[in-house]
C-alpha positions as a Markdown table, in Angstrom:
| # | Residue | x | y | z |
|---|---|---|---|---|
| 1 | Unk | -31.0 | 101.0 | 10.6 |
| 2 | Unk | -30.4 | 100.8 | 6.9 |
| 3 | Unk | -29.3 | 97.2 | 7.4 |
| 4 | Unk | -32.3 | 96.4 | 8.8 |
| 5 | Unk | -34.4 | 98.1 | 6.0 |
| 6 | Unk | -32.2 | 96.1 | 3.4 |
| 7 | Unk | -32.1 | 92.7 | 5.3 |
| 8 | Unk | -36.4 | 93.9 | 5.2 |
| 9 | Unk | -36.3 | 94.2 | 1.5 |
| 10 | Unk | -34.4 | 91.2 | 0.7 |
| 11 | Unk | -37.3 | 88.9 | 2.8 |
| 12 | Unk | -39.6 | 90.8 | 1.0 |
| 13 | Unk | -38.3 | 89.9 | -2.0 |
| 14 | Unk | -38.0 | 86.4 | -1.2 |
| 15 | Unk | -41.3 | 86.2 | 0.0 |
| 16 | Unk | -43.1 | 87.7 | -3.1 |
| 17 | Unk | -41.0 | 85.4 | -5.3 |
| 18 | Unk | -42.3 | 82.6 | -2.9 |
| 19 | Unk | -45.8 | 83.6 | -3.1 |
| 20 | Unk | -45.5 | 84.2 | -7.0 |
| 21 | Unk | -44.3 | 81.3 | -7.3 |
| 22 | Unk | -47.0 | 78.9 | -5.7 |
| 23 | Unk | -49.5 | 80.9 | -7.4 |
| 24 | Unk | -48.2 | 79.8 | -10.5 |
| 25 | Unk | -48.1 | 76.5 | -9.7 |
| 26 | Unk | -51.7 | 76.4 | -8.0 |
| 27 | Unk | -52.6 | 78.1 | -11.7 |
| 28 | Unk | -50.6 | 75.5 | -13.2 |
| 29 | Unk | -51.9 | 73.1 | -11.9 |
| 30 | Unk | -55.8 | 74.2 | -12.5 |
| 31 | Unk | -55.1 | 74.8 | -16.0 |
| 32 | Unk | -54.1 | 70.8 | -15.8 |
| 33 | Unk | -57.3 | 69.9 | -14.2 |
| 34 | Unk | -59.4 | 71.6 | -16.6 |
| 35 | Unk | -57.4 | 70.4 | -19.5 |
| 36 | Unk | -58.1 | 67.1 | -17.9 |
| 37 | Unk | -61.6 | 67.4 | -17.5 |
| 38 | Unk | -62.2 | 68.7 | -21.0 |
| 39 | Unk | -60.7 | 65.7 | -22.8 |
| 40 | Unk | -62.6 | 63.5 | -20.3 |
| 41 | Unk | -65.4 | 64.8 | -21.4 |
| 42 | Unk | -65.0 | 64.9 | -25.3 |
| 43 | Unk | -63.6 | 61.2 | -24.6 |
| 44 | Unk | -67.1 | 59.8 | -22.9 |
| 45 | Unk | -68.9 | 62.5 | -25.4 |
| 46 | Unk | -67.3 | 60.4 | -28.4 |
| 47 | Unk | -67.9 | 56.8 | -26.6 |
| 48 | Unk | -71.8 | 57.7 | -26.1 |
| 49 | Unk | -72.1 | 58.8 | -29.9 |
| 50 | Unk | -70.3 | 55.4 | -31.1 |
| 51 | Unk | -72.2 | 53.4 | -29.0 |
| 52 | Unk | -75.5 | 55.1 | -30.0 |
| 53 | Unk | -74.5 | 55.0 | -34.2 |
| 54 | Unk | -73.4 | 51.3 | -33.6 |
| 55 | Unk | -76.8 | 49.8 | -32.8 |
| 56 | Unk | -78.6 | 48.6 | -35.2 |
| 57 | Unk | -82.2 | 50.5 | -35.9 |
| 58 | Unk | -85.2 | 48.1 | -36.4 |
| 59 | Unk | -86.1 | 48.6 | -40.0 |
| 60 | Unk | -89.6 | 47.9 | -41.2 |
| 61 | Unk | -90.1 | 44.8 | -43.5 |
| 62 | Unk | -90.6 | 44.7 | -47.2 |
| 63 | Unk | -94.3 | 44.4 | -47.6 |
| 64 | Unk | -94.0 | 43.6 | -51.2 |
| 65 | Unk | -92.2 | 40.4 | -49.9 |
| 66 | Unk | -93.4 | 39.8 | -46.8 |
| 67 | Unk | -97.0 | 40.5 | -47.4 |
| 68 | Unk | -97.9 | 39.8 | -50.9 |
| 69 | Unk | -98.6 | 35.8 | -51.7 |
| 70 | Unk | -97.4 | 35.0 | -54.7 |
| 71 | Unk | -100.3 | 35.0 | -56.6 |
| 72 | Unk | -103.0 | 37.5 | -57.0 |
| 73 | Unk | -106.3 | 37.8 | -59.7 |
| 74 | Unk | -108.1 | 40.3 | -60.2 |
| 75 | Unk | -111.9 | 39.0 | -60.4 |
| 76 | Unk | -115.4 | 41.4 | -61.3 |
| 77 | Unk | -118.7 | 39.5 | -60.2 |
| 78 | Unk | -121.5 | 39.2 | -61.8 |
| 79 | Unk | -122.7 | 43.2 | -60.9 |
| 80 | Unk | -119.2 | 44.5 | -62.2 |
| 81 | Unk | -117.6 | 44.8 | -58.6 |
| 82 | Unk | -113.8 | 44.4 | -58.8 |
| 83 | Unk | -112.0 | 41.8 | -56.3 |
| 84 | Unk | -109.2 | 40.9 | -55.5 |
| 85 | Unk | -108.4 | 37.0 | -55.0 |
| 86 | Unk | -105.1 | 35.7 | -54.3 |
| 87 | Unk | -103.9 | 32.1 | -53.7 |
| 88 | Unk | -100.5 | 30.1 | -53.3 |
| 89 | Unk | -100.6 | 28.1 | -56.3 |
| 90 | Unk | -102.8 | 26.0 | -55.6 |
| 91 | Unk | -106.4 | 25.3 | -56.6 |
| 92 | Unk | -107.7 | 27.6 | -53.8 |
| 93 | Unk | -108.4 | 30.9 | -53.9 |
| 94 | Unk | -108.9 | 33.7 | -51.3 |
| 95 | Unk | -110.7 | 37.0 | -51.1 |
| 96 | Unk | -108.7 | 39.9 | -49.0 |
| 97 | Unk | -111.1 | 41.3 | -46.1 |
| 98 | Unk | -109.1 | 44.6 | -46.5 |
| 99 | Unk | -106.6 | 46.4 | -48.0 |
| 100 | Unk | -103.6 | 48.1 | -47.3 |
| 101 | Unk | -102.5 | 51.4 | -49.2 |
| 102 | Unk | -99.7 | 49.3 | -49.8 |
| 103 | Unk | -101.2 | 46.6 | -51.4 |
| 104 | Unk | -103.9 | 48.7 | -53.7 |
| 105 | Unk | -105.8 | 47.2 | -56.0 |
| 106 | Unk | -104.7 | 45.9 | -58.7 |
């Protein structure tokens, strides 16, 4: 009888070690796949924000440059009323139909 009780021990102990043992691994082994994961993630997280920095915005254009011809007169009729006339250096002249804030007058 106390052979048998030992001999019932000694399995048991085997078996728990068994049983610790793949529990570690299966923990092991999940602490892996999350570790995985996680960089995955940070990996496509730091692709996307590359990507995203590295195309180019569409900027507006100067409007002092693009806008402005080259030459501009300021011209008062015969009532006093200010205008604005611009040309291209040549003998023409032009009157704006509007203005832009960013034009003014002047």
């Amino acid at each position: 009888m106390v052979l048998k009780v030992n001999e019932f021990c000694e399995k048991s102990k085997e078996h728990s070690r068994i049983v610790v043992t793949s529990v570690t691994s299966t923990l092991r082994y999940t602490y892996t796949a999350i570790l995985s994961l996680l960089t995955n993630a940070v990996i496509i997280l730091s692709m996307a924000i590359i990507s995203e920095s590295s195309v180019p915005q569409p900027r507006a254009p100067n409007f002092q440059y693009f806008e402005r011809p080259k030459y501009r007169y300021p011209y008062y009729d015969e009532n006093g009323k200010g205008k604005l006339l611009y040309g291209y250096g040549g003998p023409d002249l032009y009157q704006y139909k509007s203005y832009s804030p960013l034009e003014g007058i002047h």
